[in-house]
N, C-alpha and C positions, 0 to 999 in steps of 0.2 A: 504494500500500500504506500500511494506515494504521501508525501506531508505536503499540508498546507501551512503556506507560511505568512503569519500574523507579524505588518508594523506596526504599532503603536507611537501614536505621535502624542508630547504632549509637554508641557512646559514647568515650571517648577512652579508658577506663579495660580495656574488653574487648577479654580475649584470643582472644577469635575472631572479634572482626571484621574484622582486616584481611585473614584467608584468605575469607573471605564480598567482599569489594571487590576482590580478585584476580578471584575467579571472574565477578563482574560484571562489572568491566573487560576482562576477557578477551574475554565472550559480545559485550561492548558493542563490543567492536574487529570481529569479527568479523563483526558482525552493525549494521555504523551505518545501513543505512537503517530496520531495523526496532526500534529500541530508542531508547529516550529514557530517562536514567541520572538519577536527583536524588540525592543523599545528604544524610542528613537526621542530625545529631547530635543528640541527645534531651537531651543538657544544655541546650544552647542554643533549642532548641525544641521543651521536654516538653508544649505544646499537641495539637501532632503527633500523637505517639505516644500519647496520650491518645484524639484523635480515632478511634485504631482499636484499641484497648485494645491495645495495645503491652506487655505488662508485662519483656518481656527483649530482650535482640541480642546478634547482630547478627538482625534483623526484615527481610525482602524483601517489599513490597506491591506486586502489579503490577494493572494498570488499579484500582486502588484496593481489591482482594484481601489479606490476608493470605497469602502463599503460603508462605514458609519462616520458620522460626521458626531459628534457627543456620544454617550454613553447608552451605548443602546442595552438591552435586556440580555441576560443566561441564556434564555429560548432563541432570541434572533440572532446572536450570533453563532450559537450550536447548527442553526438553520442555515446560517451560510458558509459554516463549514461542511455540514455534510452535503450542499448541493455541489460545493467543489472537488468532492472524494468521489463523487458516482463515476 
């Protein structure tokens, strides 16, 4: 099975991204052979987040996707993991 691999964008200063790195870590615990986790801070590397026009966070990119823009739920992101595993 191949991994899907989860960026997390997000800044030291935003207040929602530490519930958006919960939900990640959670699906990531649950879920290690299918998931591959980076976390990406945009101060330290506003390249990044530039490369995918990033303009807020907490930002989730999976296989190189935009997929949530803020912190989305345990269900919705399990949901767009597995439609990228089939």
């Amino acid at each position: 099975m191949s991994k899907v691999k989860i960026e997390l964008f997000t800044s030291p200063m935003c207040p929602h991204c530490p519930a958006a790195k919960r939900v990640v870590e959670e699906v990531a615990n649950e879920m290690p052979d299918a998931v591959e986790v980076e976390y990406i801070n945009v101060m330290e590397n506003p390249q990044k987040a530039v490369e995918y026009g990033i303009m807020a966070v907490p930002t989730i990119v999976i296989n190189g996707e935009v997929e949530f823009i803020g912190a989305p739920t345990k269900e919705a992101l399990v949901e767009a993991i597995k439609k990228r595993l089939q």
